[in-house]
Every structure is written in C-alpha cells, then in structure tokens.
Backbone as XML, in Angstrom:
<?xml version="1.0"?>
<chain id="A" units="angstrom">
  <residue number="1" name="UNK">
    <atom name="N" x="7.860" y="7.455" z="29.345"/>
    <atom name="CA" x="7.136" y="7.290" z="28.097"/>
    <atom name="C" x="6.008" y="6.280" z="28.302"/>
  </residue>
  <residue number="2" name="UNK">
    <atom name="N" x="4.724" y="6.332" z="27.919"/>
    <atom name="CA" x="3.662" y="5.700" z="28.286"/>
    <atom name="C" x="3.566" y="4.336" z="27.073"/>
  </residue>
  <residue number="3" name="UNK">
    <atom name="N" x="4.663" y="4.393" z="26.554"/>
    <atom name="CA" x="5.221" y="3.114" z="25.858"/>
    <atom name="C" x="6.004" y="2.671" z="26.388"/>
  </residue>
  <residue number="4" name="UNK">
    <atom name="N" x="6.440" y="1.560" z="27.008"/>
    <atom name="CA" x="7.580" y="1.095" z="27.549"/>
    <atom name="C" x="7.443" y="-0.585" z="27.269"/>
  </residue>
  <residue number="5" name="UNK">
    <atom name="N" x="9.246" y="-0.781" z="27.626"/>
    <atom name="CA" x="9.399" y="-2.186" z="27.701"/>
    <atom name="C" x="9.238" y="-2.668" z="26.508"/>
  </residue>
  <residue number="6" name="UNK">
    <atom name="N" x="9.870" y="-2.062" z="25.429"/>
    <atom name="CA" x="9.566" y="-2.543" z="23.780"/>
    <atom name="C" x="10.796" y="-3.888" z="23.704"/>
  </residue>
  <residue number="7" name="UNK">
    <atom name="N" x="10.586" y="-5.040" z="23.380"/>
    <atom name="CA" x="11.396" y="-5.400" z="23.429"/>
    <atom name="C" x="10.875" y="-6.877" z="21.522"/>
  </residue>
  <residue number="8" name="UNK">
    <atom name="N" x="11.788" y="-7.216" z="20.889"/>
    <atom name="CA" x="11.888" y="-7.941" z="19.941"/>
    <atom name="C" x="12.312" y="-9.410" z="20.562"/>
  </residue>
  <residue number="9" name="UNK">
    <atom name="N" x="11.284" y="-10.697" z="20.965"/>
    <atom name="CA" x="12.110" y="-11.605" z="21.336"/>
    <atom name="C" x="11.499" y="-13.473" z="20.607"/>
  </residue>
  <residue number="10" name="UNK">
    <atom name="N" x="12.044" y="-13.466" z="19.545"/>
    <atom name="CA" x="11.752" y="-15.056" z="19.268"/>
    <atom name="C" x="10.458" y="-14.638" z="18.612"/>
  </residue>
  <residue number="11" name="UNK">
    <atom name="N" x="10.302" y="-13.570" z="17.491"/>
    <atom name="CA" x="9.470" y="-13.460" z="16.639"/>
    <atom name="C" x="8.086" y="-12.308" z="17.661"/>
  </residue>
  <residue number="12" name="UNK">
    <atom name="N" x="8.424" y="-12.237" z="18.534"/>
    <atom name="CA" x="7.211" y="-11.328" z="19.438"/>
    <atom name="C" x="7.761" y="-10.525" z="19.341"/>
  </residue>
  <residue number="13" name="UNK">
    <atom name="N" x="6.799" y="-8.728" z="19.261"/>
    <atom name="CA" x="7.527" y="-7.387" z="19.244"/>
    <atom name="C" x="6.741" y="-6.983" z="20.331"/>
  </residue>
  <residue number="14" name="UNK">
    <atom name="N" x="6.739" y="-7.147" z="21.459"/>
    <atom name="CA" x="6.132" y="-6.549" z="22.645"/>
    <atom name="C" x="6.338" y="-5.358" z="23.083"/>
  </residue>
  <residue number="15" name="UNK">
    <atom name="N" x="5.404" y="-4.643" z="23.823"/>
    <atom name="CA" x="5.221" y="-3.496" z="24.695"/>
    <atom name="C" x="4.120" y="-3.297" z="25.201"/>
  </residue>
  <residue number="16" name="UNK">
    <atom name="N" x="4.297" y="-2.376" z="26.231"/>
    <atom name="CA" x="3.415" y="-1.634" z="27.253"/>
    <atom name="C" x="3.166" y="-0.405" z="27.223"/>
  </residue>
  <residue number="17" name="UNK">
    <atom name="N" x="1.511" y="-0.637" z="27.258"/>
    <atom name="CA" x="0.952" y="0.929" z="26.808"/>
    <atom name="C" x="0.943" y="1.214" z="28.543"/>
  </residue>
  <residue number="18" name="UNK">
    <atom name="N" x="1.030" y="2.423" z="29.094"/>
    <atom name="CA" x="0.447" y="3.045" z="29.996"/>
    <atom name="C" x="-0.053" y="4.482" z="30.105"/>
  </residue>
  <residue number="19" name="UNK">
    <atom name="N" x="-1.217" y="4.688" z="30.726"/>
    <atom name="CA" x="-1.713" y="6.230" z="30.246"/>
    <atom name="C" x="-2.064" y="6.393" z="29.115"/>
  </residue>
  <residue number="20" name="UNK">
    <atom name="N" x="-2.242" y="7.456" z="28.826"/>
    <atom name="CA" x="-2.244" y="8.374" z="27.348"/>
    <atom name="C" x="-1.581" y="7.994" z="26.084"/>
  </residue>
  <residue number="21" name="UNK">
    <atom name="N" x="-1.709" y="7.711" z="25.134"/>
    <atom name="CA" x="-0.515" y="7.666" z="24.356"/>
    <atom name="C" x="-0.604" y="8.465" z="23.396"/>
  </residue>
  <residue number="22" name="UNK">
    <atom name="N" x="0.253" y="9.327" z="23.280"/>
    <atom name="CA" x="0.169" y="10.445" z="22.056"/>
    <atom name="C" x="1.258" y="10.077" z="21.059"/>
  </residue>
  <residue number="23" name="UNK">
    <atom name="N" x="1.233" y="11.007" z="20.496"/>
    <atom name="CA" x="1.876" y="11.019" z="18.710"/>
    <atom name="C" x="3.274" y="10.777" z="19.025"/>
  </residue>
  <residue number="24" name="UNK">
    <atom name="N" x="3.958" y="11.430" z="20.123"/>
    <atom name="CA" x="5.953" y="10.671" z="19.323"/>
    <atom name="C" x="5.634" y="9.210" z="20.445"/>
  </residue>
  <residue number="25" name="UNK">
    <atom name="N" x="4.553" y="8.725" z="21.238"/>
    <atom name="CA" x="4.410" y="7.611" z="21.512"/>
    <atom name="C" x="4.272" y="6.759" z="20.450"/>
  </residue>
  <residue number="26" name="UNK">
    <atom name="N" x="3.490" y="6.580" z="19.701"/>
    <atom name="CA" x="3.203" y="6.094" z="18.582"/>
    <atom name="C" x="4.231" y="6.019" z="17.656"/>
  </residue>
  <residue number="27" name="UNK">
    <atom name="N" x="4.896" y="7.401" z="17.330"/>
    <atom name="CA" x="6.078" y="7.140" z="16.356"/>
    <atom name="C" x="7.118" y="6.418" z="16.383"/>
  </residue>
  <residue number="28" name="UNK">
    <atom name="N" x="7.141" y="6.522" z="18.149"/>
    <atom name="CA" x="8.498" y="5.552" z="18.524"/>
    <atom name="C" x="7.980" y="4.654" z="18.294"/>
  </residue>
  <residue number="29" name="UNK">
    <atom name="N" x="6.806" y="3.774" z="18.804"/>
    <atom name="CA" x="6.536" y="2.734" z="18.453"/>
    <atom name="C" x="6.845" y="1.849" z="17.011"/>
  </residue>
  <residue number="30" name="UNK">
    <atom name="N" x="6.060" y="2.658" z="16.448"/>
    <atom name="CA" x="6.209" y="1.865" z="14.558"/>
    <atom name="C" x="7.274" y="2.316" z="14.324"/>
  </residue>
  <residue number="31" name="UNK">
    <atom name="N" x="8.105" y="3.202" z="14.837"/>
    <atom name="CA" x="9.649" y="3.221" z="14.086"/>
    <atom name="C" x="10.014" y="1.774" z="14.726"/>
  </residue>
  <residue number="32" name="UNK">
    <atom name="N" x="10.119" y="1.238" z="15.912"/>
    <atom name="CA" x="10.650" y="-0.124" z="16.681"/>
    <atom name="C" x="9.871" y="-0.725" z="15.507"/>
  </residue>
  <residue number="33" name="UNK">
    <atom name="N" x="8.828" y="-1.114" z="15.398"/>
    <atom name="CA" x="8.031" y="-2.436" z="14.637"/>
    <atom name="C" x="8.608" y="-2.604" z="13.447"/>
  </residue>
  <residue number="34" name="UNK">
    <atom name="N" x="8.957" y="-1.458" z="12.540"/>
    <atom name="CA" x="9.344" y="-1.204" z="11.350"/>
    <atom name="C" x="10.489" y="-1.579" z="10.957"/>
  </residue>
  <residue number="35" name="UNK">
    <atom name="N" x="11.697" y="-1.348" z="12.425"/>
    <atom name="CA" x="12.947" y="-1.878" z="12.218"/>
    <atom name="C" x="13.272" y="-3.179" z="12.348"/>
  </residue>
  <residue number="36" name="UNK">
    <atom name="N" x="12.099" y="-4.128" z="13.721"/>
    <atom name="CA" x="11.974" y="-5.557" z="13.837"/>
    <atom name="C" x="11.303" y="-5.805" z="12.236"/>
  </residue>
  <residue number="37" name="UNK">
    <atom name="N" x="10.517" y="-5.288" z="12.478"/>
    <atom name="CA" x="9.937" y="-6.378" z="10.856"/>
    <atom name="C" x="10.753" y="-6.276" z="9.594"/>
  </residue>
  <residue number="38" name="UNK">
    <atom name="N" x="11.492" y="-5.484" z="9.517"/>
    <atom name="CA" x="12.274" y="-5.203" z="8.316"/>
    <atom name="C" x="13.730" y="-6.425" z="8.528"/>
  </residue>
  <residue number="39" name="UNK">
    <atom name="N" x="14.132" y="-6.642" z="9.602"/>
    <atom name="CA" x="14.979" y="-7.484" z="10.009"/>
    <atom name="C" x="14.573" y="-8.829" z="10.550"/>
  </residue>
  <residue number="40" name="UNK">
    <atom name="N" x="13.349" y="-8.869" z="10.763"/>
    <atom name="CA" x="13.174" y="-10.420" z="10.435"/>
    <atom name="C" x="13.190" y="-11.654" z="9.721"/>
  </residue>
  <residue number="41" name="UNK">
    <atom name="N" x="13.495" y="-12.847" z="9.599"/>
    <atom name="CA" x="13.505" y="-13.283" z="8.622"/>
    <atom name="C" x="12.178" y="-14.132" z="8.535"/>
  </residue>
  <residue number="42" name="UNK">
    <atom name="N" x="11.127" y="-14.313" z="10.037"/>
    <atom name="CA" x="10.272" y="-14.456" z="9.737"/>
    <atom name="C" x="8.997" y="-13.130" z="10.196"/>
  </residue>
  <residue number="43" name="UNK">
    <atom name="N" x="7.655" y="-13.696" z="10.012"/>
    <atom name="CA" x="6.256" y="-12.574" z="10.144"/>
    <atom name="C" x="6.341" y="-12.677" z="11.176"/>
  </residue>
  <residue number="44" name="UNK">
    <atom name="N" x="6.683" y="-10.958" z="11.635"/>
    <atom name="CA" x="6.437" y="-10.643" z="13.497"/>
    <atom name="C" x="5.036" y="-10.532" z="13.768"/>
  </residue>
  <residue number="45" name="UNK">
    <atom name="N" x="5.050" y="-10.907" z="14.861"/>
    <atom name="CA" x="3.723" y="-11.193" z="16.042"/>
    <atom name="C" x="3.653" y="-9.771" z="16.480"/>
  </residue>
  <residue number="46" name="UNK">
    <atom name="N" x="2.971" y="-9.178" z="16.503"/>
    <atom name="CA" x="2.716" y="-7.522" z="17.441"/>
    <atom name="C" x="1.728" y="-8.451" z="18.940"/>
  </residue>
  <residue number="47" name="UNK">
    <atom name="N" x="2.253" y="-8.258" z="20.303"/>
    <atom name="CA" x="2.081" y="-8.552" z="21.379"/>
    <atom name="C" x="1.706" y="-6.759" z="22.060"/>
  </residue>
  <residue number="48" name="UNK">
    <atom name="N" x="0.365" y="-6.593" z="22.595"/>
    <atom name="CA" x="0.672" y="-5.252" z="23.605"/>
    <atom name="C" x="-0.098" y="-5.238" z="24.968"/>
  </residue>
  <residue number="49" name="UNK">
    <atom name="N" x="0.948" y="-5.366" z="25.639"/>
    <atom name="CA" x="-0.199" y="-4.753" z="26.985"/>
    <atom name="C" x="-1.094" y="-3.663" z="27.351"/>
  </residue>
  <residue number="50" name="UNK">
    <atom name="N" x="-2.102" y="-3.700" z="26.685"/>
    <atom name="CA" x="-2.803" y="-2.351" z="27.210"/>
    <atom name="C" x="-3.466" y="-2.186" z="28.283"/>
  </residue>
  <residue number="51" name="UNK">
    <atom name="N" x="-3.671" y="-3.044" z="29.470"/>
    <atom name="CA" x="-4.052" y="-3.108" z="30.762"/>
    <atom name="C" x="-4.049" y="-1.448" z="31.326"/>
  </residue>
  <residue number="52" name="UNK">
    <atom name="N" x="-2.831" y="-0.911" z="31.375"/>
    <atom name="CA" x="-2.908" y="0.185" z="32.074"/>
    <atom name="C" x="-3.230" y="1.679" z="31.043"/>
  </residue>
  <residue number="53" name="UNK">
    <atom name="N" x="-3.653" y="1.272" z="29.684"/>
    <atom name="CA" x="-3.297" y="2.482" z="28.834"/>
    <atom name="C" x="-5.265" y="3.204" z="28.854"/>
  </residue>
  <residue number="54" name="UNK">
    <atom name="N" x="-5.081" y="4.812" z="29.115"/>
    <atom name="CA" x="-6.330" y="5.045" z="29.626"/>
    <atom name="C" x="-6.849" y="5.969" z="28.249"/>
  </residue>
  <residue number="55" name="UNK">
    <atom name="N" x="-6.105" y="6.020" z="27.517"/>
    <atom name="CA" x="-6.379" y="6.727" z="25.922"/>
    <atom name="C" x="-5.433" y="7.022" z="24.904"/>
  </residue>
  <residue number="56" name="UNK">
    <atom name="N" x="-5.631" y="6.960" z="23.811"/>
    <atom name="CA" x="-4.954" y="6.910" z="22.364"/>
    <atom name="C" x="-5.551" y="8.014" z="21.767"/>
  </residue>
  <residue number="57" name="UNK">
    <atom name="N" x="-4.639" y="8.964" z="22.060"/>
    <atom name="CA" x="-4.981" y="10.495" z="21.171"/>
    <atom name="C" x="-5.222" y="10.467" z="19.668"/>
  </residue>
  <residue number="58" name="UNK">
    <atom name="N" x="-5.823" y="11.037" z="19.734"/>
    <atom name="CA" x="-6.434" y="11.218" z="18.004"/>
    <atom name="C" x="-5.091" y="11.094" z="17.158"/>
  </residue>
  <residue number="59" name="UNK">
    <atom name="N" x="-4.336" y="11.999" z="17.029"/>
    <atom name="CA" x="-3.090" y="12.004" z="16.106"/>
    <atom name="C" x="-2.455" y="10.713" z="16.168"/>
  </residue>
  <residue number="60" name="UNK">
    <atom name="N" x="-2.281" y="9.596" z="17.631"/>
    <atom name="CA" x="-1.460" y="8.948" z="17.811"/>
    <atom name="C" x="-2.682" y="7.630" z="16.687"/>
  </residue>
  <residue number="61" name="UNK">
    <atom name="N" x="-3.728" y="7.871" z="16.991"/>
    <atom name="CA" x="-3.997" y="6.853" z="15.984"/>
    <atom name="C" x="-3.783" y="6.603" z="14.537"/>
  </residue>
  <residue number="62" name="UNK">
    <atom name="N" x="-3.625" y="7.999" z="14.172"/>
    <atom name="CA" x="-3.303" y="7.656" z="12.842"/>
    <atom name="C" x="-1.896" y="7.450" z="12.459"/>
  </residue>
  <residue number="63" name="UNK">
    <atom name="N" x="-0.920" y="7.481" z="13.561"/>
    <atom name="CA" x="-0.038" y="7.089" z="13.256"/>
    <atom name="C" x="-0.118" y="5.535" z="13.072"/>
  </residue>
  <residue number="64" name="UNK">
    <atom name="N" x="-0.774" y="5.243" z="14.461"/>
    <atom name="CA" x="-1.285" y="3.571" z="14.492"/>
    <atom name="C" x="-1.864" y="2.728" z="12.836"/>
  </residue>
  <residue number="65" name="UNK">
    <atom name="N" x="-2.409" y="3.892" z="12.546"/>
    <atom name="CA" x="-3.181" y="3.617" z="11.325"/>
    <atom name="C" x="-2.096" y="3.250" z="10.587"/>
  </residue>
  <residue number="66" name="UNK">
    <atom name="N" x="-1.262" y="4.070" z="9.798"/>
    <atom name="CA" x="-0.424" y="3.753" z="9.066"/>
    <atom name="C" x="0.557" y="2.943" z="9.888"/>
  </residue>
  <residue number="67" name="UNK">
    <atom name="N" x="0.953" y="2.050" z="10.905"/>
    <atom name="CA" x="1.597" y="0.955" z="11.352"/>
    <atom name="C" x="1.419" y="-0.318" z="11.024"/>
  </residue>
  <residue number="68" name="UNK">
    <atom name="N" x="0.263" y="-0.176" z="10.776"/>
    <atom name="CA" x="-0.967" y="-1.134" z="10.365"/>
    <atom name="C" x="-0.436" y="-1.750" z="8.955"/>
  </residue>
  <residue number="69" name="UNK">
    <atom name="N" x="0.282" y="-1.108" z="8.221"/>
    <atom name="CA" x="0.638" y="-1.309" z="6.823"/>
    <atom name="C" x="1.913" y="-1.845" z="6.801"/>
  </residue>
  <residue number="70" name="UNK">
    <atom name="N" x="2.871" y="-1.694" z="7.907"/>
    <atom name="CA" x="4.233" y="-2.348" z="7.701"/>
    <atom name="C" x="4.270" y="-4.170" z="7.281"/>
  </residue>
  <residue number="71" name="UNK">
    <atom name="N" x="5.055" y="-4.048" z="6.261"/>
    <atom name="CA" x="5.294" y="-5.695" z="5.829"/>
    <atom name="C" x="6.003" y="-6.594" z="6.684"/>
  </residue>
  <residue number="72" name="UNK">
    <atom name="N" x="5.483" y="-7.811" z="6.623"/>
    <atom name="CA" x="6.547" y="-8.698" z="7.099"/>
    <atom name="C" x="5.568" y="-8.553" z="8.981"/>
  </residue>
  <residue number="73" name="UNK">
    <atom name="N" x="4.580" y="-8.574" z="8.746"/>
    <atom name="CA" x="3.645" y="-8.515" z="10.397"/>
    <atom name="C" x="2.435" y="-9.329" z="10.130"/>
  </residue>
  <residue number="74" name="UNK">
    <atom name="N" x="2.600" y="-10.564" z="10.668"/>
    <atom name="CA" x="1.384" y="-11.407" z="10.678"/>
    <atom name="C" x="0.106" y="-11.478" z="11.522"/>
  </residue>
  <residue number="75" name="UNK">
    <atom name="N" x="0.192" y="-10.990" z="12.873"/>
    <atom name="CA" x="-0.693" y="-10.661" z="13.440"/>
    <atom name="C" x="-0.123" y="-9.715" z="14.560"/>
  </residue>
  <residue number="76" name="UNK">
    <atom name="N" x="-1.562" y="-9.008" z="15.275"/>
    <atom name="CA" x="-1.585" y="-8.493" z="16.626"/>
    <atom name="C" x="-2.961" y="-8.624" z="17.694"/>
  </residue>
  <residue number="77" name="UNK">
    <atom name="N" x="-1.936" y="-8.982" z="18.623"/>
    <atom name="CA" x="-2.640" y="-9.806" z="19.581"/>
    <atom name="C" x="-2.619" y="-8.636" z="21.025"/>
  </residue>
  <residue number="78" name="UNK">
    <atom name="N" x="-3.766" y="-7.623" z="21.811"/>
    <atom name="CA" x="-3.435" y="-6.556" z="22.693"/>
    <atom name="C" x="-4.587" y="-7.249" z="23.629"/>
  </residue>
  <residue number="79" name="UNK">
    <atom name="N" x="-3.957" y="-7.066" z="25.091"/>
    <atom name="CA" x="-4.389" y="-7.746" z="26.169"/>
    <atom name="C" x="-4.761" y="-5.823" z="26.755"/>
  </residue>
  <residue number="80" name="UNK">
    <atom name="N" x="-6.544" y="-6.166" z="27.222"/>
    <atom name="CA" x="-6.626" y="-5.229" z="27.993"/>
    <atom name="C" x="-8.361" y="-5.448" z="28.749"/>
  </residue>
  <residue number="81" name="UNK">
    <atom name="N" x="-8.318" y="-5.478" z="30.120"/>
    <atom name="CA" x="-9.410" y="-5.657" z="30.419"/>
    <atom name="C" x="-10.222" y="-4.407" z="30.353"/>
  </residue>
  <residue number="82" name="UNK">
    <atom name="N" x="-9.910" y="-3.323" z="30.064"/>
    <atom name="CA" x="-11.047" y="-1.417" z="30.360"/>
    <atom name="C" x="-11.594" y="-1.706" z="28.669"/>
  </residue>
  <residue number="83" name="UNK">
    <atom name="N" x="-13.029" y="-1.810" z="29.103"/>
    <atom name="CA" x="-13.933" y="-1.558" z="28.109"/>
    <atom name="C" x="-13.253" y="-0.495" z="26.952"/>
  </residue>
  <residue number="84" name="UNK">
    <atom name="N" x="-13.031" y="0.851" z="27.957"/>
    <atom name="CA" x="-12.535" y="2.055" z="27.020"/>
    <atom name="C" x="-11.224" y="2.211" z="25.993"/>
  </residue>
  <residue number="85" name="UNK">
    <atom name="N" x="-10.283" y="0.924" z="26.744"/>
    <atom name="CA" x="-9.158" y="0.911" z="26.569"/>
    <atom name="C" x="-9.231" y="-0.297" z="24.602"/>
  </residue>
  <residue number="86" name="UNK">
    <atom name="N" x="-10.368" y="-1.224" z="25.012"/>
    <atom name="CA" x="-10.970" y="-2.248" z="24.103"/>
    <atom name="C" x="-11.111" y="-1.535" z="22.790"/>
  </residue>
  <residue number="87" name="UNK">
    <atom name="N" x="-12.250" y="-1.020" z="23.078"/>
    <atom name="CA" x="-13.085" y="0.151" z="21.976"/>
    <atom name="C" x="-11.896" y="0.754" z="21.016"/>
  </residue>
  <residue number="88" name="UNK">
    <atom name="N" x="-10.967" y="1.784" z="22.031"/>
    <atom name="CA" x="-10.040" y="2.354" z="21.048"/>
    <atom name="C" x="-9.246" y="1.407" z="20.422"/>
  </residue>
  <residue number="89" name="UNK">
    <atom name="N" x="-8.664" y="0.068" z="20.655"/>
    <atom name="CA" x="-7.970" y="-0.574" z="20.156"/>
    <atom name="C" x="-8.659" y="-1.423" z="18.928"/>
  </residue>
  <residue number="90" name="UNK">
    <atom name="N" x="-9.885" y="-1.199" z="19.235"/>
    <atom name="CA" x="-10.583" y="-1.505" z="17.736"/>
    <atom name="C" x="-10.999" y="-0.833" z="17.111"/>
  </residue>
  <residue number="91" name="UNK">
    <atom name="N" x="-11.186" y="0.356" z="17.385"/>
    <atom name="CA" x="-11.178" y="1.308" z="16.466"/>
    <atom name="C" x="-10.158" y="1.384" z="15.593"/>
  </residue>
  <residue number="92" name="UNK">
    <atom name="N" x="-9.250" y="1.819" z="15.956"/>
    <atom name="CA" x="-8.019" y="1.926" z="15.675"/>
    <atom name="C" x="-7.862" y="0.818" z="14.281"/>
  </residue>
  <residue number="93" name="UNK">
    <atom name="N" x="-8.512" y="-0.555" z="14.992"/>
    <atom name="CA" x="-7.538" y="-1.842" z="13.667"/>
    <atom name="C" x="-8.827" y="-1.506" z="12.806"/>
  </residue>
  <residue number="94" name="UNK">
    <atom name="N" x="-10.054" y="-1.067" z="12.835"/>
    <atom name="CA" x="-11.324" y="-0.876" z="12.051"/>
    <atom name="C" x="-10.757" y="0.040" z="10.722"/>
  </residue>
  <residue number="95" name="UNK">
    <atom name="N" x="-9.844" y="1.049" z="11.406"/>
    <atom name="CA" x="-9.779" y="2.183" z="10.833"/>
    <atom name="C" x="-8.439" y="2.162" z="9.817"/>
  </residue>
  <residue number="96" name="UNK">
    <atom name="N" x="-7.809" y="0.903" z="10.227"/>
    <atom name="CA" x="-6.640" y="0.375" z="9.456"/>
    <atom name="C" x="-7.021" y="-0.433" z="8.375"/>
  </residue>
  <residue number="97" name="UNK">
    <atom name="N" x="-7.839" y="-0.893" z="8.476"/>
    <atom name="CA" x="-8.255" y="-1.680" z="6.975"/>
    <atom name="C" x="-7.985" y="-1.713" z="5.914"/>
  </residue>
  <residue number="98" name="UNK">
    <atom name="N" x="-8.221" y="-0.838" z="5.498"/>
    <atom name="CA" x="-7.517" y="-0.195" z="3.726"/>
    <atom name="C" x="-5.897" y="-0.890" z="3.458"/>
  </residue>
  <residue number="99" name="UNK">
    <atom name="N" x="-5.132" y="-0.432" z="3.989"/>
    <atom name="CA" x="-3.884" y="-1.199" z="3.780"/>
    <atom name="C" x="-2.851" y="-1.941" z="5.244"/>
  </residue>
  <residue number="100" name="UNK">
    <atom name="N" x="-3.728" y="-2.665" z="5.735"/>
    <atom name="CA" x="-3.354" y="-3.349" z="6.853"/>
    <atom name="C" x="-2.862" y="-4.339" z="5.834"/>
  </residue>
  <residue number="101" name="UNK">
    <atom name="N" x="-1.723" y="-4.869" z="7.011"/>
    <atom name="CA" x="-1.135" y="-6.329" z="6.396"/>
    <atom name="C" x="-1.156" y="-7.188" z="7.488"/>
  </residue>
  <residue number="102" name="UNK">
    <atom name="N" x="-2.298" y="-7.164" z="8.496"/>
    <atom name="CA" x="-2.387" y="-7.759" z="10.022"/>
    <atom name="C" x="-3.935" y="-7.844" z="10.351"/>
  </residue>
  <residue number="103" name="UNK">
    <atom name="N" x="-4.230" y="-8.220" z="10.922"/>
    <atom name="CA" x="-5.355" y="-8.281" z="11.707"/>
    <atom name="C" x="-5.029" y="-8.111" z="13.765"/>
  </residue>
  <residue number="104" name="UNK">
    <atom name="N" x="-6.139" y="-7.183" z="14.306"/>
    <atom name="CA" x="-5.522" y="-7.196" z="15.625"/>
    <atom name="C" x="-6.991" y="-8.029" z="16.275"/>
  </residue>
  <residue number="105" name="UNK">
    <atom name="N" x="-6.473" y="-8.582" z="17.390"/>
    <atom name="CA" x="-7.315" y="-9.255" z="18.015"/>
    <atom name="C" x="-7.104" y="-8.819" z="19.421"/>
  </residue>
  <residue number="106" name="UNK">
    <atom name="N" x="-8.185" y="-8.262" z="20.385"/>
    <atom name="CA" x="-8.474" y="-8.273" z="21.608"/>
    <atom name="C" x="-8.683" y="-9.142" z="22.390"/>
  </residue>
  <residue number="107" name="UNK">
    <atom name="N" x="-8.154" y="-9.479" z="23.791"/>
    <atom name="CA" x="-8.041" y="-10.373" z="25.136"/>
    <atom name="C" x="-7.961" y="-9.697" z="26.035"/>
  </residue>
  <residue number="108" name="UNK">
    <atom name="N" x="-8.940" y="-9.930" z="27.035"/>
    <atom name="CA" x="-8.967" y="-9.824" z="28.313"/>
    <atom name="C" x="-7.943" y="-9.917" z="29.387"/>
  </residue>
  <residue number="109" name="UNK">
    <atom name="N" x="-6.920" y="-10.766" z="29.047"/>
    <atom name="CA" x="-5.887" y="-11.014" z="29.937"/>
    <atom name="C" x="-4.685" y="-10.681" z="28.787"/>
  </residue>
  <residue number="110" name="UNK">
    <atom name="N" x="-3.569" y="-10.879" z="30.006"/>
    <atom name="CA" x="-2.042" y="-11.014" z="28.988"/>
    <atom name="C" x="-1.751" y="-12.415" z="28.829"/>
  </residue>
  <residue number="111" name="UNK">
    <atom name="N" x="-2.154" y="-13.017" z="29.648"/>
    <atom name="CA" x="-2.018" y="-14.604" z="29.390"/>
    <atom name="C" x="-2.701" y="-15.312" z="28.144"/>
  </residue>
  <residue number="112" name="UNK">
    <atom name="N" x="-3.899" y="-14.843" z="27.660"/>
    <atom name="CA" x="-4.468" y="-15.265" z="26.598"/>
    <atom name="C" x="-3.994" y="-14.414" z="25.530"/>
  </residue>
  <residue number="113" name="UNK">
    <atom name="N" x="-3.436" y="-13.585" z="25.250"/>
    <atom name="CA" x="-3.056" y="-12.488" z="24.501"/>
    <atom name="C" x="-1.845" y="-13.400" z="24.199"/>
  </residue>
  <residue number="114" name="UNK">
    <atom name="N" x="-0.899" y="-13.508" z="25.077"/>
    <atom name="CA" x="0.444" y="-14.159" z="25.220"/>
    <atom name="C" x="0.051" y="-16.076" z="24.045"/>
  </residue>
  <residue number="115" name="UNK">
    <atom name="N" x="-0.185" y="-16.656" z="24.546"/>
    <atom name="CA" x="-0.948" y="-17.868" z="24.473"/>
    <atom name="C" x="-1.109" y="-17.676" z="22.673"/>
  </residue>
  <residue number="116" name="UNK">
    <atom name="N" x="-2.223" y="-16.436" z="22.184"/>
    <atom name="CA" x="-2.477" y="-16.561" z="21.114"/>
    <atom name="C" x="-1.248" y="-16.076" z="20.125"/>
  </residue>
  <residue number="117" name="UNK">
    <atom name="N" x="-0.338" y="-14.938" z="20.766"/>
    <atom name="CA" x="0.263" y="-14.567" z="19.865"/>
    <atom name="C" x="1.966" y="-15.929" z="19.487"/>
  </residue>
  <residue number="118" name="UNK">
    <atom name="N" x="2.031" y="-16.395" z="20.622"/>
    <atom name="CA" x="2.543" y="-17.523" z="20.958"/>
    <atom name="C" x="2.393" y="-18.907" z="19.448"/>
  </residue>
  <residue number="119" name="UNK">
    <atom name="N" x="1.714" y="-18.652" z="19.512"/>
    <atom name="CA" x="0.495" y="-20.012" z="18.985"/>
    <atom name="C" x="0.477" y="-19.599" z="17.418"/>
  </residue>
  <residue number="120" name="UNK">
    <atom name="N" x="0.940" y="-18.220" z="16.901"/>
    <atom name="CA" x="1.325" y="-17.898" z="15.464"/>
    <atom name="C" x="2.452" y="-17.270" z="15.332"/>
  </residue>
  <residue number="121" name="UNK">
    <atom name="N" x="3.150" y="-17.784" z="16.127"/>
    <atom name="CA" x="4.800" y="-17.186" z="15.805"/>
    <atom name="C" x="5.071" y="-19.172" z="15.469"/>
  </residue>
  <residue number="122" name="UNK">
    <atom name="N" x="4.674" y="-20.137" z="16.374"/>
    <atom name="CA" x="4.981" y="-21.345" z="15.800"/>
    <atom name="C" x="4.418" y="-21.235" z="14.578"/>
  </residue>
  <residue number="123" name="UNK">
    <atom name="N" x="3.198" y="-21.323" z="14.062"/>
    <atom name="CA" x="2.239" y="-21.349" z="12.562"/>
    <atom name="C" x="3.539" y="-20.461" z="12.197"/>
  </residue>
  <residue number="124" name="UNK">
    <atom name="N" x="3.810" y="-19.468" z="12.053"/>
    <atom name="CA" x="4.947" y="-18.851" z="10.769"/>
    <atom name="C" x="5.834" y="-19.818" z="10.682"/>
  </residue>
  <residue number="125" name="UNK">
    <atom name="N" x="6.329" y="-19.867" z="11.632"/>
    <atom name="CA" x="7.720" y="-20.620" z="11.493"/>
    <atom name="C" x="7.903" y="-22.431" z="10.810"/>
  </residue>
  <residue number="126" name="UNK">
    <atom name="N" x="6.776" y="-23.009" z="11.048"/>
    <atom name="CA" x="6.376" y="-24.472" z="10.130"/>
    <atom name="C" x="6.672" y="-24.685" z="8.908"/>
  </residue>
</chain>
C-alpha cells in the first residue's frame, strides 16, 4: 500500500506516502485519522512523509478534501523535497478550505516537518 507505517504516537498521526496514491489509499488513511482524532483527548498533529510519493490521483484528493474536515486536528505538517510532490500537497489543502479544521504546511525535510509538528503537539497540550 503506497500508505504505510500509519502509526498514532504522543498526539502525532504519522505516515508514509510512497508512489501513487489512489482512492482506498486515501480512505484508509482518513478512516485511521478519524479514529485517532475521535479518541483523542487532545488536537492531533497530522505528520506525512511525502519524500517518496510521485502522485495523488484525482479521486484520492477529494477524499483528502473531505479529511480536511475531521474534528479534533490542529495541524498538518508534510515533509517532501519533489517540487511535484509540493504542488499537489497544496493543492490539495487550497482545495480544502471551505470546511477544513487544519491548516497544512510544507517542509523540505522530515526533520523540519518533525520539529514543527513536534512544537504544536506541546502548544495543545499547555
């Protein structure tokens, strides 16, 4: 699955995009986010590696789109150095607007990605 490594840990909901990601990629995804954020007791951090992910199929975005809306998600923070890989991931949060309850922010590395999303899982928790 070109989603992998989903894991819920200390307020971070991490994963790894690789390749393509199409529509039951996506679904699995926000079904995971949906079940962390619904069981949190604080605002989950969305963490993603997109380093290796080389496109986000049309359908899979709008699933993305409506992910965008789950409660109880304070930010998202996606590490990816491919220009192409950038673009779609802002598209994507551009196109979420209407009923986002997040803002996503792009990084070049996973270390700064890590760092920022890091840095508002403490801010919730204060």
């Amino acid at each position: 699955m070109p989603i992998c490594d989903m894991q819920f840990d200390q307020g971070i909901f991490f994963a790894r995009e690789i390749g393509k990601i199409d529509r039951a990629d996506a679904e699995a995804w926000t079904e995971a986010l949906r079940q962390c954020a619904a069981s949190s007791p604080t605002p989950v951090v969305i963490l993603i590696d997109a380093r290796e992910m080389t496109l986000i199929a049309p359908d899979a975005s709008k699933i993305f789109n409506r992910a965008a809306e789950t409660p109880n998600v304070r930010v998202a923070a996606v590490a990816t150095s491919k220009p192409l890989a950038a673009v779609m991931s802002r598209t994507v949060a551009m196109l979420s607007r209407v009923g986002q309850t997040h803002e996503t922010h792009i990084f070049n590395t996973l270390e700064e990605a890590e760092r920022f999303a890091r840095a508002h899982v403490s801010a919730a928790s204060v």
